[in-house]
Structures are given as structure tokens and as C-alpha cells.
C-alpha positions in Angstrom: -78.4 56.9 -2.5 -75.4 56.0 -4.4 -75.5 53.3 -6.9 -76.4 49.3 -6.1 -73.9 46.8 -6.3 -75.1 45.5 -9.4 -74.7 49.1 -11.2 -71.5 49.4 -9.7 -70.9 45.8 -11.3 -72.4 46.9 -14.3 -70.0 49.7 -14.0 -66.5 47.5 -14.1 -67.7 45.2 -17.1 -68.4 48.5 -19.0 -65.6 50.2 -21.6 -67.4 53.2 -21.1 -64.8 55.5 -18.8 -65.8 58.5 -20.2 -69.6 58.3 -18.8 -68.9 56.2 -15.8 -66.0 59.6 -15.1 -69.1 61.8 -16.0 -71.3 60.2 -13.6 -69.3 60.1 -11.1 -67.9 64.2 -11.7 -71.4 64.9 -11.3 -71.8 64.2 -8.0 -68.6 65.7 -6.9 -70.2 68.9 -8.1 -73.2 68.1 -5.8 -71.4 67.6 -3.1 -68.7 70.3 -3.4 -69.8 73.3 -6.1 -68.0 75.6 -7.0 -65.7 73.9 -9.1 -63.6 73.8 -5.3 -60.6 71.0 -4.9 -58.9 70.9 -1.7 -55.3 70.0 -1.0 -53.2 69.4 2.3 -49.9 71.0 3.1 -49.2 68.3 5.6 -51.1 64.5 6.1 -54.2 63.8 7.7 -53.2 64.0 11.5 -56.2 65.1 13.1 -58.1 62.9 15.3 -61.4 64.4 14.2 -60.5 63.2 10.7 -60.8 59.2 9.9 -60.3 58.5 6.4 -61.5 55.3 4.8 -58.2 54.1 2.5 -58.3 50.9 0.3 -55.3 49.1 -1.7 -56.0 47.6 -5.4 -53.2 45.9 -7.5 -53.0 43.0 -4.9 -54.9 40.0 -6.8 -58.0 40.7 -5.1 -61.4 40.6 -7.4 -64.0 43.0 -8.7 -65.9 41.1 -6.1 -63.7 41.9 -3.0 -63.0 45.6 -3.8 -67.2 45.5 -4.3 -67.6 43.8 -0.8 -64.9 46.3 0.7 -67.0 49.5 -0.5 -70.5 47.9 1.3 -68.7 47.3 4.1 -67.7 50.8 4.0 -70.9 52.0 3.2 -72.9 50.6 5.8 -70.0 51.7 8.1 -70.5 55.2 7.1 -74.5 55.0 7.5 -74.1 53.5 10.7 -71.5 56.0 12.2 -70.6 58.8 9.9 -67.5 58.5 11.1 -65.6 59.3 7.7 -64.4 62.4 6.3 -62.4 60.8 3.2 -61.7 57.8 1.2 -58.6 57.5 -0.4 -57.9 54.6 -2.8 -54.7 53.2 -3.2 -52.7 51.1 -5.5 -49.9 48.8 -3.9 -46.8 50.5 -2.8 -45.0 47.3 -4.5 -45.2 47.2 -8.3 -46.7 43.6 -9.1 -47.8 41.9 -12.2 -51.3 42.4 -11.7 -50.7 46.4 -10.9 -53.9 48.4 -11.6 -53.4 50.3 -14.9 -54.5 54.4 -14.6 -57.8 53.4 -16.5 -58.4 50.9 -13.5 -57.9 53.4 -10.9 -59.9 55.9 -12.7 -62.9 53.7 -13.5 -62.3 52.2 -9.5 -62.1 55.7 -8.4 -65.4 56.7 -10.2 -67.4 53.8 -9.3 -66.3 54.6 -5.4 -67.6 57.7 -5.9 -70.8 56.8 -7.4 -71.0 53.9 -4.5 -69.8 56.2 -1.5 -71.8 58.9 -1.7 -72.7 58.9 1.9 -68.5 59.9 2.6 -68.1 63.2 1.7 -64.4 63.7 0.2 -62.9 61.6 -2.1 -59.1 61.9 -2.0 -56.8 61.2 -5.1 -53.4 59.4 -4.4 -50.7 61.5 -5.9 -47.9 59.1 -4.5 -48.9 56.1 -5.9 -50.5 57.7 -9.8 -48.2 60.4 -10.4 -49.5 63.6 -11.1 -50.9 63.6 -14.3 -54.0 60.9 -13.4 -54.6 62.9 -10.3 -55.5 65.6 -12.9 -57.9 62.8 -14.4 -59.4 61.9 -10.8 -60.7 65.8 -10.7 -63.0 64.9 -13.1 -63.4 61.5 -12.3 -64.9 61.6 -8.4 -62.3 63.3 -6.4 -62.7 66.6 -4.9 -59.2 66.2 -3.1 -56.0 65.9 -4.0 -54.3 65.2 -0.7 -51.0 65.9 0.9 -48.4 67.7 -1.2 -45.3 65.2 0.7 -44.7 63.9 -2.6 -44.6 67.4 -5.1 -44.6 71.1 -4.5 -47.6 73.1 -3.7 -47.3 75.1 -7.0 -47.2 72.0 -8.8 -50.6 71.0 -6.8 -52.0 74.0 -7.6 -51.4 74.0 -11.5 -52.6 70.4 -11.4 -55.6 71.6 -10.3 -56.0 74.7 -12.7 -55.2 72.7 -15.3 -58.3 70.6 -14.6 -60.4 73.5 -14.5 -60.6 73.7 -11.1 -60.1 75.9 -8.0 -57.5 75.2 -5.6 -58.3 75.7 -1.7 -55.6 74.5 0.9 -57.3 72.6 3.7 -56.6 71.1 7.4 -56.8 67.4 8.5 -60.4 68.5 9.2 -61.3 69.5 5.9 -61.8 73.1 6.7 -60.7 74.9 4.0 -58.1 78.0 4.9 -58.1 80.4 1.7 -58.3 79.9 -2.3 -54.3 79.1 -3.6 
């Protein structure tokens, strides 16, 4: 079982990224050995594939992005109907716009939280990709759809990381290593 709500709050009030990151790259290697990180050519259309996404950067609390991940957990347990999540920052740069060590530390702690939804996807269009290098090792054993970049860039990204590149479907079957 993932972590309880009160770890994962334990988790936000800490200034410790670096083990929360280390925590949370651990299970990615349970979950997906091999040192593998998956990539799209194209998005998620497949109606086999659901992925879970939520937005932070728009005033909401430690407390509702907390109540979002149960609600997603329990989804999950109940249906298994989730192949992804993909966390999100706001589209629309605010004043209260997540910094890179927010969506790190939020991306690890929904890793250590969601552990019942297999892939956690990085968003390249909304963190550039120099933190989706960072998520690798932070949780996230995708790096979703190359719309945004080149496929060579993906790849290096993921190299650079220490990582294996392997191009996937909307299904999450994986096709050949890049």
C-alpha cells in the first residue's frame, strides 16, 4: 500500500526533496525495472487507456490536492480503471503558479500515494524539459507525448537521466527500445 495521508502530509511540510524524490524513484523501479521510461509519439487516444490528470497552481490547498489523490485512490481500487496519472500545472501563468520544486515534491508524493495506478506521466508542456528530466527520478516512468519537442530530444532527456527510452501506444505497450 502506498503511503497514508498523514505521511503524504508529512511529506509536503518536509524540505527534504531529495529523500521524498528517492522514495518515490524507488517504487518506480518496482513497478517498472529495468531502468525503462516510456514515451508517446502521438496522445493518449485509446479508449482502453483512461488516465487520471490533476491541475496544481490554481489556489487550491495541500488539503484539496490530498483529498483529489484519495479520491483517486479509492477510484483505482474500486475499478482499476487507470493506466496513468499525469499531473498538471495551469495552462495560465498565475501568481500562485507551482514552482518546479512544487511539482517535483507533488509529483513524488503522487507516486508514493498512487501506487495502485501503474504509470506516472510527466508533463513536458507545462515544465519544460529540463524538470521532466528531474520527474525520472522523482516517480515518473513516462514522459508522455512528444507534441511539444522532437523525439530525439525525448530520447536524450531520457539518457541523460540514466534511463532507457522505449516508445509506447496509448495502451502502454511498449513497441521497441529508441
Amino acid at each position: 500500500m502506498g503511503i497514508t495521508r498523514q505521511q503524504a502530509i508529512d511529506c509536503f511540510a518536509s524540505d527534504d526533496l531529495i529523500g521524498i524524490g528517492m522514495e518515490a524513484d524507488a517504487i518506480r523501479r518496482t513497478l517498472h525495472p529495468g531502468n525503462i521510461v516510456t514515451y508517446a509519439i502521438a496522445a493518449d487516444q485509446s479508449p482502453e487507456s483512461t488516465t487520471a490528470t490533476m491541475t496544481i497552481g490554481q489556489g487550491e490547498t495541500i488539503d484539496q490536492r490530498l483529498e483529489t489523490l484519495e479520491k483517486l485512490r479509492i477510484q483505482q481500487e474500486e475499478t482499476g480503471a487507470f493506466t496513468a496519472f499525469r499531473l498538471m500545472t495551469s495552462a495560465v501563468l498565475a501568481p500562485d503558479d507551482p514552482t518546479a520544486v512544487e511539482y517535483l515534491k507533488t509529483l513524488a508524493i503522487s507516486r508514493l500515494y498512487l501506487d495502485n495506478i501503474p504509470n506516472i506521466e510527466a508533463s513536458l508542456d507545462t515544465q519544460g524539459l529540463k524538470v521532466l528530466q528531474l520527474t525520472l527520478r522523482f516517480g515518473a516512468n513516462d514522459a508522455g507525448s512528444i507534441a511539444e519537442t522532437t523525439e530525439e530530444d525525448i530520447r536524450r532527456i531520457i539518457r541523460g537521466a540514466g534511463l532507457k527510452p522505449v516508445e509506447r501506444d496509448a495502451a502502454y505497450t511498449t513497441h521497441f527500445l529508441a
